[in-house]
C-alpha positions in Angstrom: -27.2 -8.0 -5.6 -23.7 -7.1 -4.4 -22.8 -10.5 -5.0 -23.5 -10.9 -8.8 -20.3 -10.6 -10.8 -20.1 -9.0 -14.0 -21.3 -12.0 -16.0 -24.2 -13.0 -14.1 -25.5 -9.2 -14.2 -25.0 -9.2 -17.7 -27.1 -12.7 -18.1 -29.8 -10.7 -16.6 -30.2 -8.3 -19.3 -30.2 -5.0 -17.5 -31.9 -2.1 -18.9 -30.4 0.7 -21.4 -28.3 3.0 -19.5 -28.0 0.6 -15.8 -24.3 -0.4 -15.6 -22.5 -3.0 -13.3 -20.4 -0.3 -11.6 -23.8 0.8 -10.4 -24.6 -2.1 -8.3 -21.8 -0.5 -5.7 -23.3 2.8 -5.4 -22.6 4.5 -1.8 -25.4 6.2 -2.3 -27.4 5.5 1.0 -30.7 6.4 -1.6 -30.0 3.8 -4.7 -31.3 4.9 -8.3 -34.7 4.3 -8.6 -34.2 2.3 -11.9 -31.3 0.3 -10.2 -33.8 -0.1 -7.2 -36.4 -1.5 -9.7 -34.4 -3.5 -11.4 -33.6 -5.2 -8.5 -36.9 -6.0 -7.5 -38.1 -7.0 -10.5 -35.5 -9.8 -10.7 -35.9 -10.7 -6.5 -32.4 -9.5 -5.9 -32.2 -7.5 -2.3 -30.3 -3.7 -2.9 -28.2 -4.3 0.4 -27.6 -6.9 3.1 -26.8 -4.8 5.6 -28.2 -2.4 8.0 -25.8 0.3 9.7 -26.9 0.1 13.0 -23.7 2.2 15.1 -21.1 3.7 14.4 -18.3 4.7 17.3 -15.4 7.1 16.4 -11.8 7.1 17.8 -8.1 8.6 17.3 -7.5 7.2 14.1 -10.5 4.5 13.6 -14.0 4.0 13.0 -16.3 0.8 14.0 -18.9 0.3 12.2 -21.6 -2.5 14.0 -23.8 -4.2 10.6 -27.1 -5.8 11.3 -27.9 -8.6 9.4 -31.6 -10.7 8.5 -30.8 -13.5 10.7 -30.5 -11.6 14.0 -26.8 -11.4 14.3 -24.7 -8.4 13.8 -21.0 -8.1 12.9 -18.3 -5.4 13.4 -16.1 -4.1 10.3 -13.4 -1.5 11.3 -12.2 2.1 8.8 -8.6 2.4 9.5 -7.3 6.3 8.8 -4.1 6.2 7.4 -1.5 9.0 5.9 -1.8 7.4 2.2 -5.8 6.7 2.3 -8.0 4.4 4.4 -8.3 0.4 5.4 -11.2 -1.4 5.5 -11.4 -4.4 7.7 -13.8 -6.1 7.1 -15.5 -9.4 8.6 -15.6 -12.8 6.6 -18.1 -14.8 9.4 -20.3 -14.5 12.0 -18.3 -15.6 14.4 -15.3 -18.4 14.6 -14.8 -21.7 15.0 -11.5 -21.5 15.9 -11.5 -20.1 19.6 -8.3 -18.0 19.6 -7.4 -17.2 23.5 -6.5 -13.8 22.7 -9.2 -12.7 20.6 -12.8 -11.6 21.6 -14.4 -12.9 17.9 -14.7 -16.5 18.6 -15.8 -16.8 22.2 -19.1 -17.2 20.8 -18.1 -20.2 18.2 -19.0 -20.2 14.5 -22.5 -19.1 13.5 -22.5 -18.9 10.3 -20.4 -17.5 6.7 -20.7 -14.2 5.2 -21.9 -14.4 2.0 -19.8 -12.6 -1.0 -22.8 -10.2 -0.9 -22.6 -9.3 2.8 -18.5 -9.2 2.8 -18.2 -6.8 -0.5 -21.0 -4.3 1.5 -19.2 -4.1 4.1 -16.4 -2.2 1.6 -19.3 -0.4 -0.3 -20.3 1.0 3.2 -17.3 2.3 4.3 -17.3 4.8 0.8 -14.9 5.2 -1.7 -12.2 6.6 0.2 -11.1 3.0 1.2 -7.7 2.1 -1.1 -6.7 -1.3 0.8 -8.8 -4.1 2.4 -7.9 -6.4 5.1 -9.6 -9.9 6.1 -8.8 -9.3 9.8 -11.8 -8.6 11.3 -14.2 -11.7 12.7 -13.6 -14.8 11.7 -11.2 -17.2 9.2 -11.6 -16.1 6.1 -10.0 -19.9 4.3 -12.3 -21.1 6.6 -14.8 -19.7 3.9 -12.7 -19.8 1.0 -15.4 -19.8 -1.7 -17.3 -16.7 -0.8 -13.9 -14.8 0.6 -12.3 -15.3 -2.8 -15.7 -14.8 -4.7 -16.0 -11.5 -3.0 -12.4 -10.7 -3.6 -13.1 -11.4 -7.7 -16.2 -8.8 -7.5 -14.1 -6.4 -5.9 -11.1 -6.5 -8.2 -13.7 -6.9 -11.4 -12.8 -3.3 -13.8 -16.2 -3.2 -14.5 -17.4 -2.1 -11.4 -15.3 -1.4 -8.3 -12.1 -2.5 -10.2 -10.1 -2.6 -6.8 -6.5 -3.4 -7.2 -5.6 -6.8 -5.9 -2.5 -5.3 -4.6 -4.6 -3.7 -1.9 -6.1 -6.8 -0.6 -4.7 -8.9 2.1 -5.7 -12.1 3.4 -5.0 -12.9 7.5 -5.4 -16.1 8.7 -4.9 -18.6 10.7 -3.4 -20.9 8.2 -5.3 -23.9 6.9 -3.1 -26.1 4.8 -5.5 -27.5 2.4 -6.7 -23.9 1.7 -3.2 -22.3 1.6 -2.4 -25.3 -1.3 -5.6 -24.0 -3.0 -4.4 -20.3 -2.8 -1.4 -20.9 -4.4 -3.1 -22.4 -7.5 -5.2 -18.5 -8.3 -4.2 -16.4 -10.3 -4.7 -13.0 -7.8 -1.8 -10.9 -6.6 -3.1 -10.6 -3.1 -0.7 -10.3 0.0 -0.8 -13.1 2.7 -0.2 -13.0 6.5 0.1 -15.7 8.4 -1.2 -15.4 12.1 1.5 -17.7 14.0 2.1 -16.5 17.3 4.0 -19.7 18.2 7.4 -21.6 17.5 6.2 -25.2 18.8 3.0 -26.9 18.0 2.6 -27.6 22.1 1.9 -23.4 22.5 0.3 -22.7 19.3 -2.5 -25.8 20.3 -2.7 -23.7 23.5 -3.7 -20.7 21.8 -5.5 -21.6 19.2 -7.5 -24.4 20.1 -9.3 -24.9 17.1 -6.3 -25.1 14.9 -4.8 -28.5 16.4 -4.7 -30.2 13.6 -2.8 -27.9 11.7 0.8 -29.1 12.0 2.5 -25.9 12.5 5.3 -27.0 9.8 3.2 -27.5 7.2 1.1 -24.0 7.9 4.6 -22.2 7.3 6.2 -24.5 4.6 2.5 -23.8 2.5 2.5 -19.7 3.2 6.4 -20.1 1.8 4.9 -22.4 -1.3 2.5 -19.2 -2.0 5.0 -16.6 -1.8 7.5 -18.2 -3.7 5.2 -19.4 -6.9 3.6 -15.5 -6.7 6.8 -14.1 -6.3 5.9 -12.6 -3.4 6.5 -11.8 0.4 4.4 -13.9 3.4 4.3 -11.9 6.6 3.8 -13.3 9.6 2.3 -11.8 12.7 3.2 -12.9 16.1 1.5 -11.5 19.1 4.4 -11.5 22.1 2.8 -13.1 25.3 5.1 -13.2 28.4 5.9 -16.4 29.3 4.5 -18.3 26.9 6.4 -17.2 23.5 9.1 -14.8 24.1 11.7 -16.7 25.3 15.3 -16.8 23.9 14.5 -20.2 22.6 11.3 -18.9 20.5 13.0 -16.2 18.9 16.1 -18.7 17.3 13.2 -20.9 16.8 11.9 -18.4 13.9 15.5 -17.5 12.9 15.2 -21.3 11.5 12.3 -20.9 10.4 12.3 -17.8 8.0 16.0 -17.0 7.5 16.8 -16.5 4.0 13.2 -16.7 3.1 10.6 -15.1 1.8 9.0 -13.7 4.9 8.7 -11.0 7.2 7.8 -10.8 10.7 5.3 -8.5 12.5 5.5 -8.4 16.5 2.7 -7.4 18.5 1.4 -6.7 21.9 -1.7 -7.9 22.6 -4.9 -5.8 22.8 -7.0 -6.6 26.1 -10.0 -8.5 25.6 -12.8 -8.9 28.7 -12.6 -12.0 31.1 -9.0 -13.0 28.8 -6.5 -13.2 31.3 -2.9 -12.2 29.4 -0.2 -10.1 29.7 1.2 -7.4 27.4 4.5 -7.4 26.7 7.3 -5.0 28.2 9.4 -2.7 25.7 12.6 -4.1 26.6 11.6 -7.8 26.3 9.6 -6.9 23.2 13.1 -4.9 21.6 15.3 -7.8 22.6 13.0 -10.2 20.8 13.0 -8.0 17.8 16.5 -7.6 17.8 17.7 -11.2 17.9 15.1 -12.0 14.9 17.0 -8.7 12.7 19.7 -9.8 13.5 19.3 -12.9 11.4 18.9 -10.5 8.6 14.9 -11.5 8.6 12.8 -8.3 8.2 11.0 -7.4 11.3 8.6 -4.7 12.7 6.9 -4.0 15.6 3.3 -3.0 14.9 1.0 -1.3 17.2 -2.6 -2.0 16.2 -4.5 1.2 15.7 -8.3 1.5 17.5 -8.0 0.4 20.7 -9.5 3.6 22.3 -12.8 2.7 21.2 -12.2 -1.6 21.5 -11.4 -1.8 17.4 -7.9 -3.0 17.6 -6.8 -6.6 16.4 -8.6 -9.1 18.6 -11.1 -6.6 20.5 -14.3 -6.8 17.4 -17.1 -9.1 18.9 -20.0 -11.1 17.3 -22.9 -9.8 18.0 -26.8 -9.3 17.7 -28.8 -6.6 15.8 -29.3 -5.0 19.2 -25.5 -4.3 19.7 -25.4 -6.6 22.7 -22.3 -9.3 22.5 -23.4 -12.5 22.1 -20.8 -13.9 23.9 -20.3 -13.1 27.3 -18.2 -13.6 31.1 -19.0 -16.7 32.6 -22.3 -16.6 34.4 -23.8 -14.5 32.1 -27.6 -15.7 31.9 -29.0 -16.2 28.1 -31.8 -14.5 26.6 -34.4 -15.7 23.8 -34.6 -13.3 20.9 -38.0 -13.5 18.8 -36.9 -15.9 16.2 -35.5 -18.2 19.1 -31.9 -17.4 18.7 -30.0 -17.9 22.0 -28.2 -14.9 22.8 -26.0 -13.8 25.8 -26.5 -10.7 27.7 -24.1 -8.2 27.3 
């Protein structure tokens, strides 16, 4: 139901008095007539089933169960100005990121608009900005990420500002071409993490044949036909990208253009075996990139205490166990003859 927009509830002639506002109710109780209304057209209320929630310093993870057996993690973000939801786009990834925890399990499947708009109608109205950061690559399911994204922003019901959306990804050219063609004042980052195409290969596998020229040179497109300012993150990994050389490297790149840059450290993830970053070579870095007159922040990820942090959210099933785990792990047979992985 969640994933009908304005137009297609209409062209189900709703009764006197039902509205499509009401369709996002946070009521965990619907209306009884929005409740019958829905089953008398075959439409399911809700998608999801809150099965944990686990409460930290400044976050909260939320684990969603959903009919196939699977469950996926969507993170509330406590800020000064409001709250951020970051929410999931897939169950799983294909893209096998060696710092993140998301996509040790590979790609299962797509959220559907339904089950990625839920996840914000969960989280309650206190939520003013929404991030695609949580598990999976959300232009790697472009058509239900942006359909979501139209029922969110429709005035008619949540009438979320666009503003308050942003996009992460990986960067996949023939979507980033796309996304510069709709008309939707979104924000953009870019999750780069390499100068050379030799390291970013080695980190993201699954990206390899994304020339990473053409990943930048599209995010620039975008930002310059919406007038606009691509940020791109890049996690700092010593010895591997945070040498002198790297740093000029994206001085050449984004120097006198629209960009910014956001450093990180990296979040530990089980069985991955990286470094984090020191302050000093992590300032350095950050200084020879400013001084280039490039705009640069370091940002420190909020929700590690309770493994919600960038990188740490991992697919799993409606029992809360991951479903990928350290080698050895033995598999287990779940009653409609899913694999899974003990935890």
């Amino acid at each position: 139901m969640l994933g009908l927009s304005s137009s297609q509830f209409d062209a189900l002639l709703p009764p006197p008095g039902l509205t499509y506002r009401d369709l996002f109710s946070t009521h965990q109780d619907l209306p009884t007539k929005l409740s019958r209304w829905a089953e008398t057209h075959d439409l399911a209320p809700r998608m999801l089933s809150r099965l944990n929630r686990s409460r930290g310093g400044q976050s909260e993870k939320y684990l969603f169960g959903l009919d196939d057996g699977y469950a996926v993690e969507t993170v509330l973000i406590r800020r000064r100005d409001g709250h951020t939801a970051c929410v999931s786009s897939q169950v799983g990834c294909a893209f096998s990121c060696q710092f993140c925890a998301s996509g040790q399990a590979g790609l299962k499947r797509n959220l559907t608009s339904a089950e990625i708009v839920e996840q914000v109608v969960q989280l309650g109205p206190k939520v003013n900005r929404i991030v695609f950061m949580g598990i999976g690559e959300p232009l790697n399911n472009y058509d239900n990420v942006l359909g979501a994204i139209r029922i969110l922003r429709d005035r008619r019901g949540i009438d979320f500002p666009t503003t308050g959306i942003t996009i992460s990804t990986i960067g996949i050219p023939k979507a980033l071409k796309q996304l510069r063609e709709e008309h939707l004042g979104i924000n953009l980052t870019i999750s780069l993490h390499a100068t050379t195409q030799a390291v970013r290969d080695r980190l993201i596998p699954g990206a390899r044949k994304h020339d990473i020229r053409e990943v930048v040179a599209r995010a620039l497109s975008w930002a310059e036909r919406h007038n606009r300012t691509a940020t791109f993150v890049y996690l700092i990994l010593p010895g591997i990208n945070d040498s002198v050389a790297d740093a000029q490297r994206l001085v050449s790149m984004f120097a006198d253009k629209p960009a910014r840059i956001n450093l990180m450290r990296w979040n530990p993830v089980d069985g991955v075996k990286l470094r984090r970053t020191d302050d000093r070579t992590l300032s350095l870095f950050r200084h020879r990139i400013a001084q280039a007159g490039i705009p640069v922040v370091v940002r420190d990820t909020q929700g590690s205490d309770i493994d919600a942090a960038c990188g740490q959210l991992w697919l799993r099933d409606l029992e809360g166990a991951r479903a990928a785990s350290p080698a050895g792990a033995k598999p287990r047979v779940h009653p409609d003859g899913k694999l899974r992985a003990k935890a």
